[in-house]
N, C-alpha and C positions, 0 to 999 in steps of 0.2 A: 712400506713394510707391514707385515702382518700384525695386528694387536693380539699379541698374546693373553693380554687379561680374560678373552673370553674362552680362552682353551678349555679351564676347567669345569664349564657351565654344565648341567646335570640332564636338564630338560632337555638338550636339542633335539631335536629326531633323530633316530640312525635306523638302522638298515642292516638285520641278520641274514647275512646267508648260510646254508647250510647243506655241506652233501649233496651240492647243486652238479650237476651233470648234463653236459650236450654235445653230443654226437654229430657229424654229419655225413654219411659213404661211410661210418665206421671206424670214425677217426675221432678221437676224442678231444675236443678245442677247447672246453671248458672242465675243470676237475674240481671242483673248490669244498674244501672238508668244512670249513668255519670261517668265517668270514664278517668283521663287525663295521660297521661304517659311521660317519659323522660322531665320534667321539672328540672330534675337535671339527672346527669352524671351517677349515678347506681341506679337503683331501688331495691328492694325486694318485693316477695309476699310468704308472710307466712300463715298457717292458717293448721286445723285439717287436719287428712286424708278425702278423699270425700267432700272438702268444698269447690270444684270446679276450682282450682287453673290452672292445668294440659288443661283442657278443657278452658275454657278463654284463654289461651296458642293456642291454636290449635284451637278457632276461630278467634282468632288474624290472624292466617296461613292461613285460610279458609279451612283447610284440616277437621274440622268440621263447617258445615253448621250453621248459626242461623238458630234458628225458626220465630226472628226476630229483630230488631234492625240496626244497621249502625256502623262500623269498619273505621275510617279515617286517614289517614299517613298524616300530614303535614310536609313536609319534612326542613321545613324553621322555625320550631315549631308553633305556633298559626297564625302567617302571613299569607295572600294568600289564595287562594284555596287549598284543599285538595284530596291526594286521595283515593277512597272510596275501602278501601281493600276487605271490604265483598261483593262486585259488582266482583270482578277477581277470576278467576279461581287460585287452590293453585300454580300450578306451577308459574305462575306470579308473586310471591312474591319476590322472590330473584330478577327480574327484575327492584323492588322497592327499594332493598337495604334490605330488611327486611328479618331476615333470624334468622332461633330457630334447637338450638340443639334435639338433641333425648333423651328424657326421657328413651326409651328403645334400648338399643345397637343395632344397627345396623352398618352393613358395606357392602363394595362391594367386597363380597368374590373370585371372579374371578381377582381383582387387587391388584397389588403389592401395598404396603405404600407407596410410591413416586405415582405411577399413580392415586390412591386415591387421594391424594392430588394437581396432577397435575390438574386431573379432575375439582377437585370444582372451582381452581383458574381460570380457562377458563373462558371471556368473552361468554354473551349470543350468539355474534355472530361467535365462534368458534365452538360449538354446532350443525354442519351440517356435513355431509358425506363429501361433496367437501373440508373441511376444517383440514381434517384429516393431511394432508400434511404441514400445519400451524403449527403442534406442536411445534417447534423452537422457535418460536414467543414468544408461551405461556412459555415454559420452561426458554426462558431469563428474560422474565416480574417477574416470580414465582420463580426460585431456592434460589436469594437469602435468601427471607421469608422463603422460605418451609427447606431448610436445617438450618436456625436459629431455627426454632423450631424444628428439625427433633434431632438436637446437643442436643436443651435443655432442653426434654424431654427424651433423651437417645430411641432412637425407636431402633437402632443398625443398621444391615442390613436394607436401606428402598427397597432394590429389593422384599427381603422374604416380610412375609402377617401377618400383628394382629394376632395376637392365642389369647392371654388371653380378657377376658373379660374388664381389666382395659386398655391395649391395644387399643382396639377399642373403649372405649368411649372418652380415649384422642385423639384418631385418629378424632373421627365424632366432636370433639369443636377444633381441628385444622384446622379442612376444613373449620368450621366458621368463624375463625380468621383470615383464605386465603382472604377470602371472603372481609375481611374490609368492613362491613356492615353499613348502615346510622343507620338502629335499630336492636337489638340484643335480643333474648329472650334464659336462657340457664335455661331448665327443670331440675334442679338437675344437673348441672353437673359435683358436686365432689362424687357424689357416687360412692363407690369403688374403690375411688382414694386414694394411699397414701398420707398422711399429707405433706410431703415435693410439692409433685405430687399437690394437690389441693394449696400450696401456690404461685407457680408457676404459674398457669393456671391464679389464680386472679391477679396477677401483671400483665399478659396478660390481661385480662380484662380492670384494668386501666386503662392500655396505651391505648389499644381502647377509652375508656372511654375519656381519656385528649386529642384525636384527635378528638373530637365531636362525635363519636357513642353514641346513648341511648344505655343503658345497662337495662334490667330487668332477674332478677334470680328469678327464684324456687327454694327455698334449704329447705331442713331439718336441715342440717348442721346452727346453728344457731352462730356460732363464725364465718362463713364466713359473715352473715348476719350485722352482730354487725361490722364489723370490716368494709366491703369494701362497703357497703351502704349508701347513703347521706339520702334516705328517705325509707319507709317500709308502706307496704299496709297488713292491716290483713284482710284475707277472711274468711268466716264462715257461713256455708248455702246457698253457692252459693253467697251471698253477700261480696262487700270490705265494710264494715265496717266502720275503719277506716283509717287513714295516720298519718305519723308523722317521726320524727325523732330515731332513732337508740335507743334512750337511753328513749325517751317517751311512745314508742310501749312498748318497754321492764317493762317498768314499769306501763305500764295501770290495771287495776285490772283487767278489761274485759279480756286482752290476758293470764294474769297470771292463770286465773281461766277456759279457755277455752282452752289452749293450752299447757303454757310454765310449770306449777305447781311452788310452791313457791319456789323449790329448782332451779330455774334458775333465780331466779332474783339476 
């Protein structure tokens, strides 16, 4: 279950959007007028297929363009100046702490599971040719982390390489988790994961979560939703709609009637 005692924390990071707009052939996927995130410890964002969920995701990243509007990390939550994510190029994000899994499996197929992982854990400033010789550094910083979860997801050899498809999606939200990010966005990421496999991943989650990460998910999976969520955003036409609580979503007539049918309530 979720610890509620950290709901009302001040600090977390969150995440303004605003009058965010994106088009594609003229078709409008995203509309979002106001939009606040990580005011609590885990998010959700649920809603139909094509109801723009995926894409908000990825201009949060920048790795899709607005057409227009304003993206802002306040990294202190609402306090202070912010800053303006949709102004930085995508690679910049991780820079900010801000960092989203892959909706579509990827991996770095020329690297073993360990150097995969070595990889993400590297500070930006390890990231140069001359720094190659550093690895030391990074591998004492990183082993303990990366072999706790390398144990507790059973990877087996981390010299060999991902083969299976489930494999490499726990691989790309372990590199996340290396990461220890200020905000978190995870596109689906218990798809095609075993039931033990995805209970495990959101206890990971948590724990991020109770050290101050925002946490927001994309899932289908709607018992992850229910269960490890403090709050839930329903999309629908490119619009959030609504917000609300776990147990209030679930029972709106609007989400029953557009989304969940009556046999999930």
């Amino acid at each position: 279950m979720t610890d509620q005692s950290d709901i009302a924390t001040k600090t977390r990071p969150s995440i303004r959007v605003q009058n965010a707009v994106k088009s594609f052939s003229g078709r409008v996927v995203v509309d979002v007028d106001d939009l606040s995130l990580g005011d609590v410890p885990v998010e959700g964002l649920i809603g139909p297929n094509g109801a723009g969920k995926t894409t908000l995701m990825r201009m949060i990243m920048h790795s899709t363009t607005l057409d227009r509007g304003t993206i802002t990390l306040h990294p202190h939550g609402g306090a202070g100046d912010g800053v303006v994510l949709s102004n930085l190029p995508s690679h910049r994000m991780a820079h900010q702490g801000v960092v989203k899994s892959n909706q579509v499996i990827m991996d770095f197929e020329k690297l073993t599971i360990w150097d995969s992982l070595l990889l993400s854990a590297a500070a930006p400033g390890y990231e140069r040719p001359y720094r190659v010789f550093s690895e030391d550094a990074v591998f004492d910083q990183a082993a303990d982390d990366a072999t706790r979860y390398l144990e507790l997801f059973g990877f087996g050899d981390p010299t060999g390489f991902a083969k299976s498809a489930g494999e490499k999606k726990l691989l790309d939200i372990v590199r996340c988790l290396l990461l220890k990010p200020r905000f978190l966005l995870l596109d689906e990421p218990t798809a095609g994961l075993p039931e033990e496999t995805t209970a495990k991943v959101m206890e990971e989650v948590q724990r991020l979560a109770a050290q101050g990460t925002s946490v927001v998910i994309v899932e289908h999976n709607l018992d992850v939703i229910w269960s490890l969520c403090n709050e839930v955003h329903f999309m629908a036409e490119g619009r959030v709609i609504m917000k609300g609580t776990p147990q209030e979503i679930r029972a709106h007539r609007t989400v029953v009637e557009k989304y969940l049918g009556e046999g999930h309530v």
